[in-house]
N, C-alpha and C positions, 0 to 999 in steps of 0.2 A: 380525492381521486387522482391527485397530479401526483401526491407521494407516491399511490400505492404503484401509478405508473411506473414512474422513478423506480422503485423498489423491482418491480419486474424486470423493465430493461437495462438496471445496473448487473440484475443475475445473467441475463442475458449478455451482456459483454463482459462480465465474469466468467462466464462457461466461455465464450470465443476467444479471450486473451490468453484461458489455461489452454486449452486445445489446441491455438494456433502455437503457441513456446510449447506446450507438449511435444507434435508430431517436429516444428522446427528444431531443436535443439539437437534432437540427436544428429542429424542431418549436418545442424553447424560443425556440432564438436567432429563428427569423422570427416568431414569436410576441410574444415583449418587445424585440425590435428590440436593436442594437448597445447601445445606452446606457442601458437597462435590464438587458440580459444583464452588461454588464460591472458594473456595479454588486454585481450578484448576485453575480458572483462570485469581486469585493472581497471581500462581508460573509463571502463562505465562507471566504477568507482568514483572513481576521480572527477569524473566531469558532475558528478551528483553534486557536488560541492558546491558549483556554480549554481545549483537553482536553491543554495538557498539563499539567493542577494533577492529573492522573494521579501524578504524580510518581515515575513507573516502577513503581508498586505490582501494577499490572495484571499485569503480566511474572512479579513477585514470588510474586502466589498464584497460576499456575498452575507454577511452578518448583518452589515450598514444598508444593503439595499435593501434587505429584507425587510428590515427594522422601519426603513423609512417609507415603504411600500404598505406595510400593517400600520403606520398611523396616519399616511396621506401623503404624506411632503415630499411633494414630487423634488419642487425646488434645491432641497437639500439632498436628494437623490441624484439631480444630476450638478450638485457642485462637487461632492463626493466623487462622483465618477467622473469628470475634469481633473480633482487632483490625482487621483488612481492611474490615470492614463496618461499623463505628464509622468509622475514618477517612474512606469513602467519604463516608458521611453528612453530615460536617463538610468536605467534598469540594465536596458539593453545594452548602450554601449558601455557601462561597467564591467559589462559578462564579456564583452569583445572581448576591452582592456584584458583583465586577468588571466581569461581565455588565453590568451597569447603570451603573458608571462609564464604559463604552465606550460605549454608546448615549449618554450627555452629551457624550461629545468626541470624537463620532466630526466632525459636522461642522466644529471647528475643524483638527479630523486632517490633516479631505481639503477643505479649503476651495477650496486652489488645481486640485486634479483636476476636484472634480466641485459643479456648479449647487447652488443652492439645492433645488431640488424634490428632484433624483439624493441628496443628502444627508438630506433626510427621507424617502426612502424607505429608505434604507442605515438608517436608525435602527430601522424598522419590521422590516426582515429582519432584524436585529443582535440583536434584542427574544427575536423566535419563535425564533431558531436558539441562541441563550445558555440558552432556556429545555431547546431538544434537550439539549442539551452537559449543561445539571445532570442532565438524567434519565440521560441515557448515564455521566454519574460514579458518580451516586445509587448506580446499579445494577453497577458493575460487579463488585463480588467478585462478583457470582451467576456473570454474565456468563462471569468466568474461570475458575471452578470445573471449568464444563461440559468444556472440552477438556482441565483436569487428569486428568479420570476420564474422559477419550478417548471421550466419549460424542459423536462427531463428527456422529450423525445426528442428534441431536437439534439442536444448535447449528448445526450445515450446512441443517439442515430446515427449521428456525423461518426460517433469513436466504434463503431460497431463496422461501417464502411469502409476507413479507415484500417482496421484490423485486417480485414479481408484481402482490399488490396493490398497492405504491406506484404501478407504473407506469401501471398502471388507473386509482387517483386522480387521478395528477398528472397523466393526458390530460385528465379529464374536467375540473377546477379550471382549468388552460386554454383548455378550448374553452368553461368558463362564463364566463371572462373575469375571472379572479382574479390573474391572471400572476404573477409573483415569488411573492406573497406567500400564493397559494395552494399552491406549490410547497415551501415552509417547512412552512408550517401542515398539507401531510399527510405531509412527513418526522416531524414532531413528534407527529402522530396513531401512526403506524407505529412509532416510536421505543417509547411508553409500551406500546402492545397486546405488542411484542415482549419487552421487558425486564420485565413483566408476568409473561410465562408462562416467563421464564425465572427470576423468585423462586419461583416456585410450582414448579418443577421441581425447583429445588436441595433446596427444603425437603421436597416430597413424593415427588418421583421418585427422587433419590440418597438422601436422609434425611440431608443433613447439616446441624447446627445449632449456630450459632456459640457459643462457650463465651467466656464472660469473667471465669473465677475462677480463680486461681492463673496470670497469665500473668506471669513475670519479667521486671525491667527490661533482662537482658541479651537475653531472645528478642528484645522491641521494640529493641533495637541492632542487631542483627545484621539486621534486617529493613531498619530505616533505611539503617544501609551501603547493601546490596546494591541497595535501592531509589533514592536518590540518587544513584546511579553511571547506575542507566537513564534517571534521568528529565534529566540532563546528555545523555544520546547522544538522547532524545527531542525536547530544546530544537536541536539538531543539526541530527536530520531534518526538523524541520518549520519550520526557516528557512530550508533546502536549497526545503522544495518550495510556501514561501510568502512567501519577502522580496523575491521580485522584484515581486510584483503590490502588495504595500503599500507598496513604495520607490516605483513608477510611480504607483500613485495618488496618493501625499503630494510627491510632488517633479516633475511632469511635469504641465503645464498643460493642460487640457480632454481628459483621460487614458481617460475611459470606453471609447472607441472601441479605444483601445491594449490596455486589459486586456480587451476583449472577442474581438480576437485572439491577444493571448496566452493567455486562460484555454481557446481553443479549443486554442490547441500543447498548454498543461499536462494536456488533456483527454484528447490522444491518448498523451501518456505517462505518463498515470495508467492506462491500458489496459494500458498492457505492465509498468508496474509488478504489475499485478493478474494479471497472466501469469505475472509470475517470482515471485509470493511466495504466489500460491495453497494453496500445500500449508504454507510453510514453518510455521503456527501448529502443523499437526500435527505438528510432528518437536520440541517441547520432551521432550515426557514421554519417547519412544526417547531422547531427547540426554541426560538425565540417567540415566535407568538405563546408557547408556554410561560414565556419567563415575562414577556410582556403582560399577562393573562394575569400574574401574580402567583404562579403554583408553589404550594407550600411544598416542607421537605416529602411530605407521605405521597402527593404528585408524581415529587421527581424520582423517589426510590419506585413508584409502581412504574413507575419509564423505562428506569434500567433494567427493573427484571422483567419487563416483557420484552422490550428492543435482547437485552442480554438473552433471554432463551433463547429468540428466536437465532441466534449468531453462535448458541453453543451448542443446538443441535444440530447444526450440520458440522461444525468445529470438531464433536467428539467423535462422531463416524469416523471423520476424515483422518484424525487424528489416531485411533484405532485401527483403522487399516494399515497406515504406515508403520506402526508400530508391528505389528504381526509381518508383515509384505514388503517394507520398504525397502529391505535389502535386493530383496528380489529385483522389484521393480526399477532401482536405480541400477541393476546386471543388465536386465533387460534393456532398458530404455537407454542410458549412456555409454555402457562397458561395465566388465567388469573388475577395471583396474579404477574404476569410479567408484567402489562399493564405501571409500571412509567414507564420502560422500553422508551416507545413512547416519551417522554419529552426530555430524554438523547439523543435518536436518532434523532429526527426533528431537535432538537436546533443546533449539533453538522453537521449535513448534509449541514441545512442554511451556515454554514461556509465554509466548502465543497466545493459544488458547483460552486465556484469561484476561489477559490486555485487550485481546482484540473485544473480549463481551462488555466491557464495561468504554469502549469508546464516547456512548453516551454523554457519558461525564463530563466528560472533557467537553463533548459540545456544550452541555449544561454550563461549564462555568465561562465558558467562551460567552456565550451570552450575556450573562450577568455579570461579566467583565471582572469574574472572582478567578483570574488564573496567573496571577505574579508570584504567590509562594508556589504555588504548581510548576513553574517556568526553571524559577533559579536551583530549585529541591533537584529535578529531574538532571540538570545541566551539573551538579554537584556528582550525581550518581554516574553519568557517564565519564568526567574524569577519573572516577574508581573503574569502570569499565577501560578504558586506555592503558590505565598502570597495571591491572589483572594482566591485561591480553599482551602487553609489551614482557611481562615476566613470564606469564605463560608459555608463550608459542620460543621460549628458549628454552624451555623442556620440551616440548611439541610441538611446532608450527598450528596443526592441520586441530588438534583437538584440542589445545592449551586455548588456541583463539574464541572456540567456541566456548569454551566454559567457561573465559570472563565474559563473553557477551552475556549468556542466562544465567550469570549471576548480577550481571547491573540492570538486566529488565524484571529480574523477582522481584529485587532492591526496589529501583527505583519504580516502574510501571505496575507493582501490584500491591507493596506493602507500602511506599511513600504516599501514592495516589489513593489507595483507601483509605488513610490516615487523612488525604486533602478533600476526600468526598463526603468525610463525614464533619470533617469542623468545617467545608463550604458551604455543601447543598445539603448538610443535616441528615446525610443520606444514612439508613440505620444496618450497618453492615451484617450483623446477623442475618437480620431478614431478608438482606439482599443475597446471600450465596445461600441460606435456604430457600427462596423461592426462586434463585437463580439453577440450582443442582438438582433440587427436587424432583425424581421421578427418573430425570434424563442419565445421571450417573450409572445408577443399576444398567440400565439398558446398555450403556455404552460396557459396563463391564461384563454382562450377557454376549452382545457381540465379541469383544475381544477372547472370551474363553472358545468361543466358537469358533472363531479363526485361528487360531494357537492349536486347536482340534486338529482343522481342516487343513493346517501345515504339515501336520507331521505324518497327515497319510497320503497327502495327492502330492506329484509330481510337479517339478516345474516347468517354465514354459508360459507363452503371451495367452495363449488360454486358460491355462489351470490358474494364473495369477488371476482373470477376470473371475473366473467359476468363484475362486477363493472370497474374491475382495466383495463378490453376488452373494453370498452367502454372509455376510456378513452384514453388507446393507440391507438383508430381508430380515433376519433376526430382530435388526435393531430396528426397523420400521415397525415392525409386528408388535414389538415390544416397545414402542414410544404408541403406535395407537391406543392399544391396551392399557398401558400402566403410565408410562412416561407425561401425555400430556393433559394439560390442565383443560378445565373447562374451555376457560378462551380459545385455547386453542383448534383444539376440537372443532367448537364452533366457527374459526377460520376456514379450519382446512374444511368444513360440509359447506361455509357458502362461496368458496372459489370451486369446490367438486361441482356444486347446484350451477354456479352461474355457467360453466364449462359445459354442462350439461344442454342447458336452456340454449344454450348457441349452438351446441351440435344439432339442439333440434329442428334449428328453423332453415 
């Protein structure tokens, strides 16, 4: 019940995170104009860096609570979270430290990208967002606690409030005329109120509190392992989805404008990444009592392809519409001197798409502490991704960048990792992408011909784009009841219709 919860209110602050950066963005970018907007969101580049002195620990204690929670040991539960929150702590002022060594050189960094003024303002947002990043370290044992003990309302609840108000400030900080740097300074406001009541929750609501006496030097080993193994696949992802905008700024002459429509593509598939990994925080604690349970390999593949459908049929919808619309709607929605935008986002989604279905995995071997060739394989592929994109974008900035990205996430996030899923978790890949594609591809290829139709006869415009993209979502729905879904499924979607039912009636 506490998953399925989880699973609802993750969609739920899925849909309010897209909505809220939907209707905000464009409002930013005409607001701070091209070369302010791109600036901004350099620094968010850059400041991503810092959270990862994480150094996979985050992963760590909701694994370990979990773990320690399904076989009793409280004891060891809260020595674990003792060392977790000491480390944090010593977390945080590291982030200070560094923090502030970037802010000294950030304008030698980016001399050749961007102006003198563009550079002291990069320092100023560098400042306020390094301070976010220590607080969001400071705090994160609490942070990960909360979805150890599947307390998903609470943690889905807090970030859902949070959303709300942010989006309420950051209109208002704009329309006062604070731009960028009012937009910092109430992430940074919302940041502390949140992570706030998420100490006071840990400590009052659950009652757990951290021990630091009798912890052995072997537990802190075993911790380290496992945590330096994530925090390798962590330097991974976030080179994957931030070295092209710092390669462009530091190597590409009077670059703001560039990163201003690239950070609009990386905008639109930060959307659909939020699409495909909604739920997946909720499925650690199920993924360990699985692996604690003993599930053999035929277990863990029927795992992936029911968790994977259910993440690639709305992936392929989404994914389909933008293919057909996406130009449009990046005219529509940011300008239309944003429209390469569309290039960075299609290319970068196609990769997507598939990575984000088999997330699974990766929790699967997270748990069973099978993720060290996984870790260094992956971190191998993104130094080919660095040397692609540094030769590329001096043919092209704007589409060389993109096209060493999906080609180090084909590489590495779909053909390395199916090679690690099947010699770790036995997983039988055949039958994983046919029961993973079965039924749902037609339909997604139904819809696309339908919209490729319904372009080239209606007009554009903020309606005829909905009519379009409506037309397109009925097809393919019509055509996943009918043909697309599996019994299981089926069977889901009649008893969430039944229970919906039963409650309207009473």
């Amino acid at each position: 019940m506490n998953r399925r919860a989880g699973v609802v209110l993750s969609y739920v602050l899925m849909i309010l995170e897209i909505l809220s950066t939907l209707l905000l963005t464009p409002f930013i970018i005409r607001t701070l104009g091209r070369a302010e907007y791109g600036v901004f969101k350099l620094v968010t580049a850059v400041n991503a860096y810092l959270l990862l002195l994480d150094l996979g620990v985050g992963n760590a204690v909701t694994r370990y609570i979990a773990k320690y929670r399904t076989n009793g040991d409280a004891l060891s539960e809260r020595r674990f979270f003792g060392v977790s929150t000491v480390f944090y702590a010593a977390v945080a002022l590291l982030c200070v430290i560094i923090g502030a060594v970037l802010v000294l050189i950030f304008p030698a960094v980016f001399a050749k990208g961007l102006t003198a003024e563009e550079s002291a303002l990069g320092q100023k947002l560098l400042f306020i967002t390094m301070l976010n990043s220590a607080v969001t370290l400071g705090t994160a044992s609490s942070n990960n606690v909360i979805p150890a003990y599947e307390r998903f309302y609470v943690s889905r609840g807090a970030a859902i409030i949070q959303i709300i108000l942010r989006m309420g400030l950051t209109f208002a900080a704009l329309e006062l005329g604070f731009g960028s740097l009012g937009i910092v300074c109430v992430n940074l406001a919302m940041t502390v109120l949140c992570r706030a009541f998420y100490l006071l929750y840990v400590r009052y609501g659950i009652g757990l509190r951290p021990m630091f006496r009798g912890i052995k030097p072997s537990f802190i080993k075993e911790i380290i392992t496992y945590s330096s193994l994530i925090f390798v696949q962590m330097i991974a992802t976030q080179l994957n989805a931030t070295v092209d905008q710092v390669l462009i700024g530091s190597l590409v002459a009077a670059s703001s404008t560039i990163l201003a429509v690239y950070g609009v593509g990386a905008q639109v598939v930060q959307y659909f990444q939020s699409i495909g990994s909604a739920f997946t925080g909720v499925l650690m604690p199920g993924v360990v009592r699985l692996v604690e349970s003993g599930g053999d390999s035929k277990a863990i593949t029927r795992e992936m392809i029911r968790v994977g459908r259910m993440i690639f049929t709305a992936l392929l919808l989404i994914w389909a519409a933008f293919l057909v619309n996406g130009r449009e709607f990046i005219s529509l929605w940011a300008g239309e001197e944003y429209t390469g935008a569309y290039f960075v986002a299609i290319l970068l989604m196609s990769a997507y798409s598939l990575t984000l279905t088999q997330a699974v995995g990766s929790q699967m071997l997270w748990a069973k502490n099978e993720h060290k060739e996984q870790a260094f394989l992956k971190l191998a592929v993104v130094l080919l991704n660095i040397a692609l994109t540094v030769a590329l974008i001096l043919w092209r900035p704007l589409e060389g960048a993109a096209i060493g990205t999906f080609i180090s996430i084909a590489v590495g996030d779909i053909i390395v990792m199916n090679l690690i899923f099947r010699r770790k978790l036995g997983v039988r890949l055949g039958e994983y992408y046919s029961g993973l594609l079965r039924g749902i591809l037609p339909c997604g290829a139904a819809a696309a011909a339908i919209g490729f139709a319904a372009r080239l006869l209606l007009p554009e415009g903020w309606l005829w784009f909905v009519i379009k993209c409506a037309l397109m979502a009925a097809v393919y729905t019509g055509a996943m009841l009918l043909f697309g879904m599996n019994a299981y499924e089926k069977g889901l979607l009649a008893s969430i219709f039944n229970k919906l039912k039963r409650r309207g009636g009473k």
